[in-house]
N, C-alpha and C positions, 0 to 999 in steps of 0.2 A: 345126428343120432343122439337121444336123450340115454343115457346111461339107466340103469334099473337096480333097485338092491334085494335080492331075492331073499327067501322066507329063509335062507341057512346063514342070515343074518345075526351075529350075538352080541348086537347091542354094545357094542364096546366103545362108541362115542368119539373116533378116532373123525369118521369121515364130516361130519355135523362143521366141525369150525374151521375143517380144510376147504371148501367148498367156496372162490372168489364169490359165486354169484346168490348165495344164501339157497339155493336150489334142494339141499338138503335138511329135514325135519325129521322129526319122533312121529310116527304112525301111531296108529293103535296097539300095535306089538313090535315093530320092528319101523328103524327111517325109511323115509320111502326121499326118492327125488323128483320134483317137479319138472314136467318137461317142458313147459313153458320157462324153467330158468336156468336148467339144465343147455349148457355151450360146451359138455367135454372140455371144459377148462381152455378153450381157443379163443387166443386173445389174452389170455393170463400165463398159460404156462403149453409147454410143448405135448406133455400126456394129463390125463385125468388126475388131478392130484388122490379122490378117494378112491381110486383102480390102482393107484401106486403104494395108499399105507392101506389098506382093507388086510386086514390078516390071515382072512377065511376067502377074498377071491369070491364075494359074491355078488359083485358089481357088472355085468354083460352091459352090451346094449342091449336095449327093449325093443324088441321087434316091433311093435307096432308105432314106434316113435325114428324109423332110419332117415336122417337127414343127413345131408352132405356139409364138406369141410365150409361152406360158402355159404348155406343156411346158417351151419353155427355161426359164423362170422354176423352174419345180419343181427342173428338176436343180440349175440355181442352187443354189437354196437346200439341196439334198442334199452338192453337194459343200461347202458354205459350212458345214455339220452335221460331216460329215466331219473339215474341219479344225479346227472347234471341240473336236472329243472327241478329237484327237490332240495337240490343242496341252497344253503344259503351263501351270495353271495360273499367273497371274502371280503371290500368292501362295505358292505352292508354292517360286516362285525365287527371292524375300526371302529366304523361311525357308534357303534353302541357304546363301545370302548371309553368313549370321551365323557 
């Protein structure tokens, strides 16, 4: 279930750097969350970190985005892949070190 941030949104910039998977941005008027990055915080934490500081409660799930606890989990670990094969070796950053 990708989480959604409706238009009674006020921009207070709380949810943007709570967000493990960067899923969250600045829209045109209001953030919006991606649901290809959007995991409901599973995997990182036990609730939605921005459903828990949102001030205004305008965080739902997105109906047209309902996935299960096991879906979230896959992307999890795809975007968790992701950043594995972009990071640089530690390794690799010794060796420059020298």
């Amino acid at each position: 279930m990708a989480l959604w941030i409706t238009d009674e949104c006020i921009n207070c910039d709380v949810c943007e750097s709570e967000c493990p998977n960067q899923a969250i941005s600045m829209g045109p008027q209001i953030y919006r969350i991606d649901p290809d990055r959007c995991t409901e915080c599973v995997g990182h934490f036990d609730q939605p970190q921005c459903v828990q500081l949102c001030p205004v409660d305008c965080i739902p799930v997105h109906p047209q985005h309902v996935e299960s606890r096991e879906q979230l989990w896959e992307r999890y670990l795809r975007l968790q892949d992701g950043r594995a094969a972009t990071a640089e070796p530690a390794d690799a950053a010794e060796r420059g070190a020298d």
